[in-house]
Backbone as CSV, one residue per row, in Angstrom:
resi,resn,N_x,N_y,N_z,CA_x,CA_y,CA_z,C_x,C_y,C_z
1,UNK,62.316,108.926,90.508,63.016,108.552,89.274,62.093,107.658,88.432
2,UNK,62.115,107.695,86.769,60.701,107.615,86.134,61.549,106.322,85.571
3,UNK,60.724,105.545,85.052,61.326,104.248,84.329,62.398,104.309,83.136
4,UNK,62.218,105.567,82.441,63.545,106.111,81.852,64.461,106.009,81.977
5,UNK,64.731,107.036,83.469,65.735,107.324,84.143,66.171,106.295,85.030
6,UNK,65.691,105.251,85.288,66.169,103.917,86.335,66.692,102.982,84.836
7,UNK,66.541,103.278,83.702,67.590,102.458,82.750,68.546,103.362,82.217
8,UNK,68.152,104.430,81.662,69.462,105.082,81.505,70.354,105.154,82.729
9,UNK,70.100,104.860,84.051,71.358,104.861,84.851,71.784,103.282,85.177
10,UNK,70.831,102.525,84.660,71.283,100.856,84.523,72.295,100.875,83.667
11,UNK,72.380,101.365,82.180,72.904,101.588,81.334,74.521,101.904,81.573
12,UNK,74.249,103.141,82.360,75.602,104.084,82.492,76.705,102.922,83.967
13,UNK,75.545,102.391,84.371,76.789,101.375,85.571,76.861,100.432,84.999
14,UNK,76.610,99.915,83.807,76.884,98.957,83.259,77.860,99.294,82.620
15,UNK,78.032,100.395,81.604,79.727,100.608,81.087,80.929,101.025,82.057
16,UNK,80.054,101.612,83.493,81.131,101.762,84.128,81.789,100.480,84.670
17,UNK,80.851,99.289,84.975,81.309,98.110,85.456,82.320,97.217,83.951
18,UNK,82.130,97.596,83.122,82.619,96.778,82.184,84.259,97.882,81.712
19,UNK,84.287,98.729,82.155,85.299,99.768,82.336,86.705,98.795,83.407
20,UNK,85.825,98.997,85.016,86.619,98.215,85.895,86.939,96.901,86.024
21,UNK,85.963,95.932,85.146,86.207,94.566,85.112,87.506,94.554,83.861
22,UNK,87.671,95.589,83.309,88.994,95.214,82.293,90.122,95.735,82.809
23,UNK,89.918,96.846,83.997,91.273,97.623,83.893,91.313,96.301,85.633
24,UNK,90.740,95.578,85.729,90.735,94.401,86.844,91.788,93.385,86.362
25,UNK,91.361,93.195,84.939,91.941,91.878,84.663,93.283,92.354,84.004
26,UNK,93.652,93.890,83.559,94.879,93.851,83.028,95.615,94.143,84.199
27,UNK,95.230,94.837,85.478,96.363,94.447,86.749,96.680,93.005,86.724
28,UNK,95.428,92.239,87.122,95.722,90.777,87.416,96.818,90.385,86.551
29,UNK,96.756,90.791,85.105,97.863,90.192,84.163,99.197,90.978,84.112
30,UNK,99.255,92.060,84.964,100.630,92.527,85.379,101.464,92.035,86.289
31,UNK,100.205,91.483,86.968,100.801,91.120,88.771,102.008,89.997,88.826
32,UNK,101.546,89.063,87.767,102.939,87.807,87.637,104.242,88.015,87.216
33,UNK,104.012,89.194,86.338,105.429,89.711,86.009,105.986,90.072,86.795
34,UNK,105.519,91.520,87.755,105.700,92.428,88.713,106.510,91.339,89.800
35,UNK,105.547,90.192,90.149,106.140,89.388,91.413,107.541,88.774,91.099
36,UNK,108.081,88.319,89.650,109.032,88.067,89.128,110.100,88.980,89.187
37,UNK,109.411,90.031,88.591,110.514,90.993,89.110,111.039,91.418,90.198
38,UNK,110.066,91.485,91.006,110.562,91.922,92.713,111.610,91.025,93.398
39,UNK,110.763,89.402,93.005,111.678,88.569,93.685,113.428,88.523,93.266
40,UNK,113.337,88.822,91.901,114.685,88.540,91.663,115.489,89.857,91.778
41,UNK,114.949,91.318,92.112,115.453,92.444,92.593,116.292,91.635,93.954
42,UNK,115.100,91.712,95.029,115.353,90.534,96.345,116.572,90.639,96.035
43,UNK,116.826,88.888,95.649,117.610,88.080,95.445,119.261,88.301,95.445
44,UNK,118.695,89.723,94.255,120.242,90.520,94.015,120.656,91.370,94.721
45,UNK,119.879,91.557,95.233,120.159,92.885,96.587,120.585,92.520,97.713
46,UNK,120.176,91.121,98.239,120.578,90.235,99.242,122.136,89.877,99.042
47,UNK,122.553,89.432,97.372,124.078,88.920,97.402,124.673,90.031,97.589
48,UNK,124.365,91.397,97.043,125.353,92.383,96.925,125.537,92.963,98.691
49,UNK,124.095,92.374,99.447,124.921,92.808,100.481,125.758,92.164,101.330
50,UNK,125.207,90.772,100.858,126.360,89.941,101.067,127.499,90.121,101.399
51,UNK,127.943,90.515,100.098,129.075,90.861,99.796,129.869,91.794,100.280
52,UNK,129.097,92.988,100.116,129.458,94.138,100.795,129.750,93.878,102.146
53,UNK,129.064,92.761,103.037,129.116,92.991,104.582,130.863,91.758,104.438
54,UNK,130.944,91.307,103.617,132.347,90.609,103.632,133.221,90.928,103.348
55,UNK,133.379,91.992,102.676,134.204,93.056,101.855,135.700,92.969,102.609
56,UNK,136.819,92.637,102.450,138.092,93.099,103.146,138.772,93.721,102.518
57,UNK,138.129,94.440,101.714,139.144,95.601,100.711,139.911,97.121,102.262
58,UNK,141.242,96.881,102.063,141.528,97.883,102.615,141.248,99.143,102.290
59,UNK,140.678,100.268,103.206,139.802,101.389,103.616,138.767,101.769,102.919
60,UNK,137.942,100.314,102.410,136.615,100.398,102.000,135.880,101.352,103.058
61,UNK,135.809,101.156,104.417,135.080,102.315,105.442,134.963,103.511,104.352
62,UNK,136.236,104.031,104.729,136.765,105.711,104.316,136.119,105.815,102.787
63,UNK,135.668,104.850,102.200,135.228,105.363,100.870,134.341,106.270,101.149
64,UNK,134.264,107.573,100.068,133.235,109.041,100.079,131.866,108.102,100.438
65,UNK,131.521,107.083,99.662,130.101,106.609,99.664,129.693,105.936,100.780
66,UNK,130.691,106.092,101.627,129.947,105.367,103.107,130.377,105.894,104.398
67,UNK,131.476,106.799,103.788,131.893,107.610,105.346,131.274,109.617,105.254
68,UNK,130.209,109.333,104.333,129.551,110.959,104.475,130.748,111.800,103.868
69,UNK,129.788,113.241,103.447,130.522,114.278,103.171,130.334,115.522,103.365
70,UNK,129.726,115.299,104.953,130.064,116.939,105.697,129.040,117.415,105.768
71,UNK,127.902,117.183,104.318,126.512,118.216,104.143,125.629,117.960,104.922
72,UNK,124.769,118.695,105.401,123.673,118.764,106.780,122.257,118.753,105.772
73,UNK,122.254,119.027,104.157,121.254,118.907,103.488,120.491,117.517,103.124
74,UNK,119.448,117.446,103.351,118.835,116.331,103.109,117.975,115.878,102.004
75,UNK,117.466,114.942,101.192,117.024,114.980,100.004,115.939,113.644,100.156
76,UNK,115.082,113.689,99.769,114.227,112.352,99.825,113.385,112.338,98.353
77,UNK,113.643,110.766,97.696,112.905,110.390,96.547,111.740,109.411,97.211
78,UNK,110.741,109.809,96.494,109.873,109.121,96.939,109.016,108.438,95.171
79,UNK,108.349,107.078,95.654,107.565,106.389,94.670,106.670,106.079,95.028
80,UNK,105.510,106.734,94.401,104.156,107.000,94.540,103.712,106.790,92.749
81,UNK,102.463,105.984,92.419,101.786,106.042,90.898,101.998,107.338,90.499
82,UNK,101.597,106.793,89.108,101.420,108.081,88.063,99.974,108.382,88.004
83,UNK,98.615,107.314,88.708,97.662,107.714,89.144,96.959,106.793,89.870
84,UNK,95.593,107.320,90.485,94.856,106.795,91.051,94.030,105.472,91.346
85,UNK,93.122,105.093,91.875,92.320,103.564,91.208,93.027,102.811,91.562
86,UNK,93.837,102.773,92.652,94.851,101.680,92.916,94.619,101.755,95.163
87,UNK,93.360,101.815,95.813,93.188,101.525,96.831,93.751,103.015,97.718
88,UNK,94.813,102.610,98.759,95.621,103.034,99.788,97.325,103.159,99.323
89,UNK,97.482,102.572,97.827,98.441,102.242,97.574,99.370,103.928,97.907
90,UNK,98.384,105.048,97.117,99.708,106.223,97.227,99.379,106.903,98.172
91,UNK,97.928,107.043,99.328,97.815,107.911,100.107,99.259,107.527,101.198
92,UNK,98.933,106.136,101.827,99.960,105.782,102.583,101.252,105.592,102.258
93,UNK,102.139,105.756,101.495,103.637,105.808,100.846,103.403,107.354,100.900
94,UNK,102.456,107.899,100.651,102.654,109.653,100.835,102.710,110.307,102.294
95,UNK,101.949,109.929,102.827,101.867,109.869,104.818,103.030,109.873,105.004
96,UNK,103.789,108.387,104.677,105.049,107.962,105.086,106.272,109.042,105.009
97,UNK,106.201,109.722,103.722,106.880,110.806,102.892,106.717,112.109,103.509
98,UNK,105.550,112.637,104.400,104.878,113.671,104.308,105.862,113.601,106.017
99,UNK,105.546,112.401,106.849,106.513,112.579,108.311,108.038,112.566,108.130
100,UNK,108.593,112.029,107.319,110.213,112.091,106.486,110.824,113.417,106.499
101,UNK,109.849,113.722,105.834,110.090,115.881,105.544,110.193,116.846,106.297
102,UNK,109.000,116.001,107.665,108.833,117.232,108.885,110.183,116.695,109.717
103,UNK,110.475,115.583,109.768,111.499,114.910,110.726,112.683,115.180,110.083
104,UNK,113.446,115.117,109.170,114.224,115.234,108.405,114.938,116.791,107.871
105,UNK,113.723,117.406,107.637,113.934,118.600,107.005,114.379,118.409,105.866
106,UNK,114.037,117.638,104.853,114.402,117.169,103.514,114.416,119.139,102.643
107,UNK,115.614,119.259,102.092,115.392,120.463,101.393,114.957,119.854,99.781
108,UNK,114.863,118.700,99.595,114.178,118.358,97.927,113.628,117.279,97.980
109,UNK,112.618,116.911,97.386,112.271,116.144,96.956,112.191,115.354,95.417
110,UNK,112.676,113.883,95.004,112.570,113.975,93.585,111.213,112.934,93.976
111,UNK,110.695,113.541,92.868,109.304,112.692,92.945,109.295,111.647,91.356
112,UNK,108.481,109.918,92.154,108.773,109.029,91.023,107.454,109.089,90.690
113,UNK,106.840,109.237,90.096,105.351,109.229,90.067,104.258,110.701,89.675
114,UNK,103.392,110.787,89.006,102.430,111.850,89.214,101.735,111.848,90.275
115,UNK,101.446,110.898,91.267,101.005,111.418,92.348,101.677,112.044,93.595
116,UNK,102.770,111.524,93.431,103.827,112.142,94.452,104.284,113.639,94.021
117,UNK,104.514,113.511,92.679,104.651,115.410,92.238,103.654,116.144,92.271
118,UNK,102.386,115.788,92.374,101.395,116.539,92.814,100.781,117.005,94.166
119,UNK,101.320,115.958,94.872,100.894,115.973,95.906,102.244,117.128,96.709
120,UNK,103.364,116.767,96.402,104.420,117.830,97.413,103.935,118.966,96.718
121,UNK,103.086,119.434,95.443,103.490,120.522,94.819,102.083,121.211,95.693
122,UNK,101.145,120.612,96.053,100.066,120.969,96.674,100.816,121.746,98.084
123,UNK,101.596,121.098,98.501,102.042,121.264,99.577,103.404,122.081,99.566
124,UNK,103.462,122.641,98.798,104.611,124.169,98.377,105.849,123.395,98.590
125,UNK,106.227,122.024,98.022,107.333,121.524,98.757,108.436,121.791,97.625
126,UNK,109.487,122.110,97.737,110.570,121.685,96.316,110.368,120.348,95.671
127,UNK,110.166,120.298,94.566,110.206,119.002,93.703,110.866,119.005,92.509
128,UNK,111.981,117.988,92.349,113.090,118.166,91.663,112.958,117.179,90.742
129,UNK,113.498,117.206,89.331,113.704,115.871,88.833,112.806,115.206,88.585
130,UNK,111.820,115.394,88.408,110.408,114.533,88.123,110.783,113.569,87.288
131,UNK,110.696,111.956,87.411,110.593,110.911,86.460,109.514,110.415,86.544
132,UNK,108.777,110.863,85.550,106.913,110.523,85.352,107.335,109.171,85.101
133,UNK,107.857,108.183,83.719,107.561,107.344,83.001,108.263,106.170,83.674
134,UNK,108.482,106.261,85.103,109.183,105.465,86.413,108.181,104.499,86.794
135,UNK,107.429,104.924,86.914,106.226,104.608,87.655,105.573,103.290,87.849
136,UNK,105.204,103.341,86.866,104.307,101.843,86.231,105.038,100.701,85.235
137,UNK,106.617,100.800,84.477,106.906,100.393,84.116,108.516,100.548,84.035
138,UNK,108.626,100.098,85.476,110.157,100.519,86.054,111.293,99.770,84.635
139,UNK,112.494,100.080,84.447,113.488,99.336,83.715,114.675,99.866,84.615
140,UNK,115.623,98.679,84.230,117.283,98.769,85.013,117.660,100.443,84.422
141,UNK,117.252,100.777,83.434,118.253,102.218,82.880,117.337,102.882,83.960
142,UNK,116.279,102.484,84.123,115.584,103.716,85.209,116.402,104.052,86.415
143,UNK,116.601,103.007,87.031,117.072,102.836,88.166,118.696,103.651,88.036
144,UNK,119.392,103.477,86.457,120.758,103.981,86.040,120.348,105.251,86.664
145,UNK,119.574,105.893,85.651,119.607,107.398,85.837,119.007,107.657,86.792
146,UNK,118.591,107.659,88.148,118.318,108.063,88.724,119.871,107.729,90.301
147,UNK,120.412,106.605,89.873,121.310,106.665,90.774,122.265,107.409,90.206
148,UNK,122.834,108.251,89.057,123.910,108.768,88.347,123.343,110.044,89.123
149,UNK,121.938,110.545,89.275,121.705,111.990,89.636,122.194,111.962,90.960
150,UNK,121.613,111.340,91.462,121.753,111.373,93.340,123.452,111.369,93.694
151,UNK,123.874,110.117,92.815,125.728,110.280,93.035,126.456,111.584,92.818
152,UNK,125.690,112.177,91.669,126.167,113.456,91.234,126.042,114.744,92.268
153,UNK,124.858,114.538,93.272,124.397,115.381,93.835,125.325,115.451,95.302
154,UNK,125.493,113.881,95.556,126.013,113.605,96.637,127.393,113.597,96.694
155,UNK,128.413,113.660,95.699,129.748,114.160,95.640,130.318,115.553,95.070
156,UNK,129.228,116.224,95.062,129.552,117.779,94.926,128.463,118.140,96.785
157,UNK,128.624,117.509,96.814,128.013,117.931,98.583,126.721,118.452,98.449
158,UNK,125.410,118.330,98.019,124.655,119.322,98.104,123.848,118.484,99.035
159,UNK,123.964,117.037,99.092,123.085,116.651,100.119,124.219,115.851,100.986
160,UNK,123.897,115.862,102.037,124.587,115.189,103.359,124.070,113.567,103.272
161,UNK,122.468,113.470,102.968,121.918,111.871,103.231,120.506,112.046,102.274
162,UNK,120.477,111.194,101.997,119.934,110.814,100.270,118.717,109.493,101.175
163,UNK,117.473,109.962,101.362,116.502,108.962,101.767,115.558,108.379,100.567
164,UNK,115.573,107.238,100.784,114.066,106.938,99.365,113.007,106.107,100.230
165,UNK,111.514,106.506,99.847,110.561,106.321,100.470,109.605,105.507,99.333
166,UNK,109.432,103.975,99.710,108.686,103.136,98.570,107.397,102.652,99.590
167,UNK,106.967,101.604,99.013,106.059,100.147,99.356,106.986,98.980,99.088
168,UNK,107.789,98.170,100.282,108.393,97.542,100.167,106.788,96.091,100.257
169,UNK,107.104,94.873,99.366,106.222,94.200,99.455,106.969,92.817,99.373
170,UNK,107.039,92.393,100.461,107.835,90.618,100.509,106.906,89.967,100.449
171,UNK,105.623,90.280,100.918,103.990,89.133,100.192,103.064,90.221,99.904
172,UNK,101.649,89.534,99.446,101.062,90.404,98.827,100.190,90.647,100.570
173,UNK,100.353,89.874,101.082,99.637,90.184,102.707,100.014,91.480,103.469
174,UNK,101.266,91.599,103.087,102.212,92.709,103.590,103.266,93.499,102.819
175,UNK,102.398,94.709,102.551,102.109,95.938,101.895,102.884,96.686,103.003
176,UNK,103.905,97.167,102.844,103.873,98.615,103.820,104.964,99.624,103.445
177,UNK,104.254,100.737,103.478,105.075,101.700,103.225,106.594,101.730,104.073
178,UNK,107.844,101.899,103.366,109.151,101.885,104.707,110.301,103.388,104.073
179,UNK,111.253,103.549,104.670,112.039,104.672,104.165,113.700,103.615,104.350
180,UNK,113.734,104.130,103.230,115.243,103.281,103.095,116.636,104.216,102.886
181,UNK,117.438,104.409,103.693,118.589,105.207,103.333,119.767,105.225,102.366
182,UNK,119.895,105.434,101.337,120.379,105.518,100.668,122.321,106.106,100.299
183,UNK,121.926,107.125,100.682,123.533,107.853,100.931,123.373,108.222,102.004
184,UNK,124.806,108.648,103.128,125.766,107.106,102.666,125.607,105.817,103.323
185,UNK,126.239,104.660,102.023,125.353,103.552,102.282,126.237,103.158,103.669
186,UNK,125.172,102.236,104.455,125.401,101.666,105.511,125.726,99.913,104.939
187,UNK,127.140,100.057,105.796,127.899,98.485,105.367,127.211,97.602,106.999
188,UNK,127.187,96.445,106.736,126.995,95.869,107.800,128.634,94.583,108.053
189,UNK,129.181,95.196,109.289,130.397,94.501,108.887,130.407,92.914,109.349
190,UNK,130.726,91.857,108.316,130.792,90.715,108.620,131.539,90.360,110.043
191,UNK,131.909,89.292,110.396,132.488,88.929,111.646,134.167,88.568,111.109
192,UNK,133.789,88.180,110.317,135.163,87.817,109.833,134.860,87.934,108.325
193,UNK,135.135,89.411,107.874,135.480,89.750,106.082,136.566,89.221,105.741
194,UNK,136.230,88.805,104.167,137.359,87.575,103.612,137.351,88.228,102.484
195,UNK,136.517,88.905,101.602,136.351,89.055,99.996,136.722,90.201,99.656
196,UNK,137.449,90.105,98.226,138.665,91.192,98.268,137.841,91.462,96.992
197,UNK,137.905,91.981,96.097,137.501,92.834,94.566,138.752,92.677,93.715
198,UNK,138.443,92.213,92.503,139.459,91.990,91.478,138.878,92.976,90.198
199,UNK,139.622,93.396,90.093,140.884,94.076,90.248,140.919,94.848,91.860
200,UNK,142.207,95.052,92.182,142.519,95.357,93.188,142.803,96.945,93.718
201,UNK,141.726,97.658,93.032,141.622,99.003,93.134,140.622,99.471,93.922
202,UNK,140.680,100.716,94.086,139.357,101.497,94.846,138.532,102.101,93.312
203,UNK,139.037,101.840,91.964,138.241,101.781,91.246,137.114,100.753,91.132
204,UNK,137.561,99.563,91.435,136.715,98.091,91.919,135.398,98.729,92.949
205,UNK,135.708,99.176,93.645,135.238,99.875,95.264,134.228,100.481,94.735
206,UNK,134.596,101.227,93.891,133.771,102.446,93.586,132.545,101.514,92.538
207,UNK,133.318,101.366,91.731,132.028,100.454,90.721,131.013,99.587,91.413
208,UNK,131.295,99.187,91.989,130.470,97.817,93.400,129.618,98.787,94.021
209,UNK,129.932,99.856,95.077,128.911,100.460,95.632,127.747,101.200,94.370
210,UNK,128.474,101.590,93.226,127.526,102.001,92.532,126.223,101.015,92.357
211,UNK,126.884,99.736,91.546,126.297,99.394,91.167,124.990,98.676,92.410
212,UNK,125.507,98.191,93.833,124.659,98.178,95.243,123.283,99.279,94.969
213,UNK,124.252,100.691,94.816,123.108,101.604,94.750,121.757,101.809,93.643
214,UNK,122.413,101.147,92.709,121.411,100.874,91.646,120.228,99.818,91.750
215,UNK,121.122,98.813,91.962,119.986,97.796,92.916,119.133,98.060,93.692
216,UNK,119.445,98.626,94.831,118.379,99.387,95.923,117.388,100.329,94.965
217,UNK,117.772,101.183,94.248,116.455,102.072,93.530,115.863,101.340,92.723
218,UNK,116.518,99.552,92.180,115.764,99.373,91.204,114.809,98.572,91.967
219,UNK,115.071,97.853,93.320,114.683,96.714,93.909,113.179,97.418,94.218
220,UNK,113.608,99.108,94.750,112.468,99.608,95.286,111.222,100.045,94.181
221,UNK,111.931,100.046,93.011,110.567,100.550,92.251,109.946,99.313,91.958
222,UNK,110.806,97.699,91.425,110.061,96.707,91.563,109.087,96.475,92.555
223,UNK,109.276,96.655,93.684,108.510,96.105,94.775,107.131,96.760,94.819
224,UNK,107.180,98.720,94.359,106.571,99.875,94.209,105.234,98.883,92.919
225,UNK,105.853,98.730,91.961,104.954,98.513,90.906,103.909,97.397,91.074
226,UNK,104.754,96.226,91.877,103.363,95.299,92.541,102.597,95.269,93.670
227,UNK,103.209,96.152,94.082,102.047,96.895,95.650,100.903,97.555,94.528
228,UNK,101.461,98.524,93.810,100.502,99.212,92.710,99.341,98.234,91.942
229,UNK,99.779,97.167,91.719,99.487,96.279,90.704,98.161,95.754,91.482
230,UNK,98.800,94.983,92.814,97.634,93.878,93.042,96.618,95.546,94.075
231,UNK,96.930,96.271,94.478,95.986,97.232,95.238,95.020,97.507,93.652
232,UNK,95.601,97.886,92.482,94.315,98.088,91.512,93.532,97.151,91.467
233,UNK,94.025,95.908,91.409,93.465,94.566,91.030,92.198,94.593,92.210
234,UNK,92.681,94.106,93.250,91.453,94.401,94.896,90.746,95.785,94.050
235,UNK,90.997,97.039,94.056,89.991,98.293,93.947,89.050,98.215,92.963
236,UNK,89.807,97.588,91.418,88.984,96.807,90.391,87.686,96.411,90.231
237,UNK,88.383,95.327,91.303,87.367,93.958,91.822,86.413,94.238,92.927
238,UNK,87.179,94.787,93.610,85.445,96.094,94.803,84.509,96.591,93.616
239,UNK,84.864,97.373,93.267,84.146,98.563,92.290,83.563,97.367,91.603
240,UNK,83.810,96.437,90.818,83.268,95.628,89.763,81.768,94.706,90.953
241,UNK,82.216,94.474,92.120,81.339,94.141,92.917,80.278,94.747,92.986
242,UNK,80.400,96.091,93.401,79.727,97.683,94.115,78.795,97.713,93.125
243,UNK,79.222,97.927,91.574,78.400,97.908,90.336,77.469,96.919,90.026
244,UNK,77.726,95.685,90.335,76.983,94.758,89.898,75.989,94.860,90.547
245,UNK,76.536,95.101,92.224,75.227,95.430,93.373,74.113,96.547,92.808
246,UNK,74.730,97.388,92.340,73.734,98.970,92.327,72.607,98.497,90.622
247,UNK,73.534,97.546,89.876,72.906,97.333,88.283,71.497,96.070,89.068
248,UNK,71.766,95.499,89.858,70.907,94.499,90.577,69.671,94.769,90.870
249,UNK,70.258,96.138,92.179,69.025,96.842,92.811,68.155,97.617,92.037
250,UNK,68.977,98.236,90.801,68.103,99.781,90.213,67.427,98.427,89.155
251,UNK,67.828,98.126,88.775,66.996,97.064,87.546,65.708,96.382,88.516
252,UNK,65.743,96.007,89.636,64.678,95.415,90.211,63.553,96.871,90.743
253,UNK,64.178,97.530,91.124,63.047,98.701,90.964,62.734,98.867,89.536
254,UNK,63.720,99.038,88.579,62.547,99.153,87.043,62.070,98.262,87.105
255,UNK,62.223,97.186,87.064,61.131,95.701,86.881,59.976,96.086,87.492
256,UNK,59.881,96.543,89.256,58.692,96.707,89.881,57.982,97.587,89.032
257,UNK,58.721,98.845,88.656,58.014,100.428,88.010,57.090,99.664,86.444
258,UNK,58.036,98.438,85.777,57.821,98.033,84.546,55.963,97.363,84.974
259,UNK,56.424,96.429,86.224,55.037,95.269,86.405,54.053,96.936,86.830
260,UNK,54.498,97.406,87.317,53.119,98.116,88.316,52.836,98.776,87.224
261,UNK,53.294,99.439,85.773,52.878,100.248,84.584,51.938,99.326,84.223
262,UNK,52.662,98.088,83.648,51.495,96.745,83.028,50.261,96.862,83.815
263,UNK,50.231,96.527,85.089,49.262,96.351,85.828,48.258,97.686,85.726
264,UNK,48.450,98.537,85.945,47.870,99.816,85.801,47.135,100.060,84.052
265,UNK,47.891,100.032,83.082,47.353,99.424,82.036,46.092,98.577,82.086
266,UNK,46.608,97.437,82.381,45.607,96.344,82.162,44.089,97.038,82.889
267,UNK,44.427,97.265,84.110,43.467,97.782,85.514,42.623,98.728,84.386
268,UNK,43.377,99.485,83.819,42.817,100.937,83.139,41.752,100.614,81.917
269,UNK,42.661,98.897,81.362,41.602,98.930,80.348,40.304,97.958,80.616
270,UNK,40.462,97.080,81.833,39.515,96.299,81.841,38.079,97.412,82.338
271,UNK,38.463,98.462,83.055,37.703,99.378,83.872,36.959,100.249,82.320
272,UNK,37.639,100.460,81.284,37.012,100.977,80.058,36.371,100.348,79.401
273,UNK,36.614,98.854,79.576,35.395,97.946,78.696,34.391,97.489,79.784
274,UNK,34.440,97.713,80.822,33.486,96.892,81.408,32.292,98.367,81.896
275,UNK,33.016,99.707,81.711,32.079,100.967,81.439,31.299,100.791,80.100
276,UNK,32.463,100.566,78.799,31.579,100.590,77.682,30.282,99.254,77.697
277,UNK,30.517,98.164,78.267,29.342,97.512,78.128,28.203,97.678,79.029
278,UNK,28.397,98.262,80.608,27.540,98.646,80.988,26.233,99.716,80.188
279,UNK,27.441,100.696,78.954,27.016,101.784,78.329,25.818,100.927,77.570
């Protein structure tokens, strides 16, 4: 490689490094939001089950949304990016997804993400429902419409049990892909339930588990978006490393190629004047 070509490729890792040092620092500046959000998903997901596990509404059990409805069909949503440059973040939430399917026999998949719809579609799988714009910038209506489909799906019977497959993240130390069940929901019964729902209907009943279920899809895409967040941030910040290393090394070989040209020069011309004066 000629002294040219050891700067034009100094050149080209230099915009690539100044590429990853920005898309570095706009994770970093997602990541505080993201953690805000997760925590207070948490938070709310914790009272509602609270609640739920205290529940003394008479034949809350028997409600459709927690005592099943017969179907043997299975369905799994999974949240995976809308792309790449983000570490281990979607291979492993896809792994996770990929043993779900064989164990399960999931007959659909809705995929949250472009990498997750690409990836089942690689893999001849049904993929239903695609919500691309889920991904990276979850909102509460997200979480609406996607629990209105699944309810819809799950009280005309087409699925028996409704799985969703995220990156649950309670620190940034611990990342891990988990599968969370969804329909029908599992109550955990207090020891002694006391809390009744006002108004005093199974319309009450019904609104509460909805809204439980909304929480859970929204809690999970929060948690989804800052696993996403800080894994770009780390991949960023490698790559921004990796580059600086390779702009280091190839520039110190041009430097050598630069001195040993000079030198050769000089060598070339002292050897022409000290011919011409011999001449």
């Amino acid at each position: 490689m000629n002294s040219r070509e050891l700067k034009r490729r100094i050149s080209t890792v230099r915009d690539t490094v100044k590429i990853t040092r920005a898309m570095q620092m706009i994770a970093a500046s997602k990541l505080f939001k993201s953690r805000q959000k997760s925590d207070a998903s948490y938070a709310y997901v914790r009272q509602l089950e609270r609640i739920l596990s205290e529940a003394d509404e008479p034949g809350i059990d028997a409600h459709e949304l927690l005592r099943g409805n017969g179907s043997n069909q299975v369905a799994l949503i999974v949240i995976a990016g809308d792309k790449g440059l983000c570490g281990d973040y979607n291979h492993r939430v896809l792994a996770l997804a990929d043993e779900v399917v064989a164990e399960k026999g999931a007959a659909k998949v809705y995929a949250i993400g472009q990498e997750a719809r690409e990836h089942f579609l690689r893999m001849h799988i049904p993929v239903s429902n695609f919500y691309a714009h889920m991904a990276s910038e979850p909102h509460a209506f997200d979480a609406i419409s996607v629990a209105n489909d699944m309810l819809e799906h799950y009280k005309q019977c087409q699925y028996g049990e409704i799985y969703l497959a995220y990156t649950r993240t309670p620190t940034y130390t611990r990342m891990e892909p988990c599968v969370k069940k969804l329909l029908p929901i599992e109550r955990k019964s207090d020891a002694k339930p006391h809390a009744l729902f006002e108004p005093h209907t199974s319309e009450s009943v019904t609104n509460f588990l909805t809204q439980y279920l909304m929480a859970q899809i929204y809690s999970a895409l929060a948690d989804s978006v800052l696993a996403m967040n800080y894994k770009r941030m780390l991949s960023m910040q490698e790559s921004t490393k990796n580059g600086e290393k390779i702009i280091a090394g190839v520039s110190q070989e041009y430097n050598h190629r630069r001195q040993e040209s000079i030198t050769n020069e000089l060598v070339t011309a002292s050897s022409s004047t000290h011919l011409r004066d011999q001449l």
